[in-house]
N, C-alpha and C positions, 0 to 999 in steps of 0.2 A: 269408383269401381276399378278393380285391376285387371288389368287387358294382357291378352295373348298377343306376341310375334315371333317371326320362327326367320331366322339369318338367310341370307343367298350373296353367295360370295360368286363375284364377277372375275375373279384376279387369277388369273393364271399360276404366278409366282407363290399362290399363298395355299396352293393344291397340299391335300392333305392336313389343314388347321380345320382349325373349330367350328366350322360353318355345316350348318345339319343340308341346304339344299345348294348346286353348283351349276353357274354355267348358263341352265335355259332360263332365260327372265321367264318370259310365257307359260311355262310347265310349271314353273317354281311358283308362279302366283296364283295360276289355276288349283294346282294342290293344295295350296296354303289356303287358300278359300273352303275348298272340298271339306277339307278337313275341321275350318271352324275357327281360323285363327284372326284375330283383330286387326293385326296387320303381318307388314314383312318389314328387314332391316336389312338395307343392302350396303355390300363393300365392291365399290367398283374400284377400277386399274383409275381413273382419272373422274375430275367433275365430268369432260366431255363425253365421258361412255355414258354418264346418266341421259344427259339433254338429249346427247342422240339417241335414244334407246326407247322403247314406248311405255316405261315405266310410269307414265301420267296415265296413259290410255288403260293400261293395263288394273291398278289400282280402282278407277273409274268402272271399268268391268267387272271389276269383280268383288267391287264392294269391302275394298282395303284402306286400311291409313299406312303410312310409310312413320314406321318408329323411330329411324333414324339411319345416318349414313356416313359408315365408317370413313376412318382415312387412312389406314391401315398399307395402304397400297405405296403412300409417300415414300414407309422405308423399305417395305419388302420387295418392291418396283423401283424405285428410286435410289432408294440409299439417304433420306434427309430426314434430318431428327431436329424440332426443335432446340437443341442443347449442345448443335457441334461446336466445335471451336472452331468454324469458318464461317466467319459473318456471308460471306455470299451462298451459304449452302442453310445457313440460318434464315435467309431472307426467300430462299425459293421454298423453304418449307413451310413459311408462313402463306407464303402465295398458295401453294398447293392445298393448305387445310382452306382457307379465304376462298376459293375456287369451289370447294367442298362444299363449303357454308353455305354457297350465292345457289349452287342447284338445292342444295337440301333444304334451304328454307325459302326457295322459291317454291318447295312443296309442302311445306307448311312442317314440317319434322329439324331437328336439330345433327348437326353435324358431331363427331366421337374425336377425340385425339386419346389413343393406346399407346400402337408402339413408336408414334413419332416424337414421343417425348422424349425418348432415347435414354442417356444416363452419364455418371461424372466419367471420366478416366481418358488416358488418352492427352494428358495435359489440361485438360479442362478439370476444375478443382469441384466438387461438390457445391459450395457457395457459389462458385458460376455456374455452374450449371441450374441453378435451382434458382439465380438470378436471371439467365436466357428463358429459362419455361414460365414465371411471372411475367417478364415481358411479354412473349406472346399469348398465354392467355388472358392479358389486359387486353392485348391489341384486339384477341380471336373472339374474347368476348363480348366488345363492344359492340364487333361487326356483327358478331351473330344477330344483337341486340336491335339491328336496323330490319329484321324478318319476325321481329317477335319470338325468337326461340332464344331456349339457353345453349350454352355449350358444352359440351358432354366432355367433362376429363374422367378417368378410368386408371384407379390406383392399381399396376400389375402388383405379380409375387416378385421376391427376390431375387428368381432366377430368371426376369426377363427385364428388372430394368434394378438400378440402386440409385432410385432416386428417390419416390412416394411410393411408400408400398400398404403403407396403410390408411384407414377414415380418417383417424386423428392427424395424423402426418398432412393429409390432403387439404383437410379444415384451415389448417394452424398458414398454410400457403394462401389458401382463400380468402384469409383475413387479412391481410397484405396486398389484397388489391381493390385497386376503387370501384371498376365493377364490380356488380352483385347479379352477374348475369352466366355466373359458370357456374356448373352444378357437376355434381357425384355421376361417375355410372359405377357401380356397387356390381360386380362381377362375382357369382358369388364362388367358383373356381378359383378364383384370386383368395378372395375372403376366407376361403375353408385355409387356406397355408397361413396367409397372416395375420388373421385377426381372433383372439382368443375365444369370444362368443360371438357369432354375427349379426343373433337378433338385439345383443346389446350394441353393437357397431353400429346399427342402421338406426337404431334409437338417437345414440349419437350424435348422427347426421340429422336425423328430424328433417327440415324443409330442404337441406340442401342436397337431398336425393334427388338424382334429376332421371334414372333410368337404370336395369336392373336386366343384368346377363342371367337367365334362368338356366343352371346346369348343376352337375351333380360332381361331389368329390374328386372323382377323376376323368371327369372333362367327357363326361357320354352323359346322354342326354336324363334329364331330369327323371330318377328315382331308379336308377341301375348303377348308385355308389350307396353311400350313409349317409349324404345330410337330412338332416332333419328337417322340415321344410315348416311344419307346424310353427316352432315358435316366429319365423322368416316371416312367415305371413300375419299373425300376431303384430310383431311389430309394424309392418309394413301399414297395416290398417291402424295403429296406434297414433301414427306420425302422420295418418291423411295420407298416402301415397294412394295415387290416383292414374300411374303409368302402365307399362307395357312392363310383362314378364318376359323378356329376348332369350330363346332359346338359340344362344352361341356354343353350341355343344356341338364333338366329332358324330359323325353321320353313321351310326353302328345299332346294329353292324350295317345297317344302308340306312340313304336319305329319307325314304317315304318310313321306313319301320323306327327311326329319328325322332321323325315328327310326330308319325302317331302315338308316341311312347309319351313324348313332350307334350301333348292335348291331352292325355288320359290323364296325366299327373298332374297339370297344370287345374283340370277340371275337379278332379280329388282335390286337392288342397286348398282352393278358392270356394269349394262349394258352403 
């Protein structure tokens, strides 16, 4: 059965992106219950704002699973991209997602790598760069692989990285490494730019969908653009997908009128 989550972004630095709820864990997981959602998906500034934070207790309360837990923060806080051309800056990135991992799948959810995959230029050729992000998702895989979870990579558009920007592109990387412990997050904001049909995309992927950003054409919450969501779910139940629909959409026009937009549609279209 496909499950409901709805984002709560922790990060200061990443104010105004895609995150339908902001800031209060407490308020953010109480509504996200209120409202009927299976879980939440948080992006904190660091692993240690998770551990410190009562995001255990809170899920416990309130009857939530955690979907998963960005790392988003590595370059928007940081500045570290899997793919720079500074092996010391390459090696704290891996630490920072590792760090990621060790709280997220100490709660039983998988860790995301978005925008730390970064992208070629800058002296760094394509082929290395696409060589630096195989190594670390060998490495981030593996470790994921000691929690029982996968590792979430996340093909963007072209306008935020030139490196993977598509399923096929993703795959054809995936096949290249001896883990089998990394999986697709299928963005479907991404997907509406680069990929010609998405329910054939996600066909595609078949088992190696591993988690699925629920948003609509132009980045507001699910069914306030055009995509079509019918055949998305079609296929989704076609391939066995059995995860969370993650509502990573802008907070519009506010966070609570967000979410409830995101559960009405979500509910329509799974019904």
């Amino acid at each position: 059965m496909i499950r409901s989550a709805v984002t709560i972004s922790l990060v200061e630095e990443a104010r105004g992106g895609p995150f339908v709820f902001w800031h209060d864990l407490p308020a953010a997981c109480r509504r996200a219950a209120e409202l009927g959602f299976d879980a939440v998906e948080v992006f904190p500034p660091s692993a240690e704002a998770v551990a410190d934070s009562p995001l255990k207790s809170l899920l416990s309360e309130h009857n939530l699973k955690l979907a998963a837990v960005g790392s988003g923060a590595g370059w928007v806080k940081h500045k570290l991209t899997l793919t720079s051309g500074d092996p010391a800056i390459r090696a704290k990135a891996r630490d920072f997602v590792k760090s990621i991992i060790d709280v997220a799948g100490g709660l039983g959810a998988p860790a995301i790598i978005g925008s730390m995959q970064g992208r070629h230029g800058d002296g760094v050729s394509r082929d290395a760069a696409l060589g630096y992000l195989c190594e670390a998702l060998e490495e981030l895989g593996s470790h994921a692989a000691n929690y029982g979870v996968p590792l979430l990579y996340e093909p963007l558009n072209r306008y935020e990285t030139n490196l993977l920007t598509t399923i096929e592109q993703s795959l054809a990387v995936f096949g290249k490494l001896s883990t089998r412990n990394v999986k697709l997050l299928c963005d479907l904001f991404h997907m509406n730019i680069e990929e010609a049909n998405l329910a054939t995309a996600l066909r595609t992927a078949g088992p190696a969908v591993g988690h699925v950003h629920f948003v609509d054409s132009n980045r507001r919450p699910a069914g306030l653009g055009h995509i079509d969501y019918a055949p998305i779910v079609a296929a989704l139940r076609d391939i066995g997908y059995a995860g969370y629909l993650s509502a990573e959409a802008f907070p519009y026009p506010d966070p609570d009128a967000a979410a409830v937009q995101t559960v009405r549609t979500f509910r329509t279209i799974t019904a």
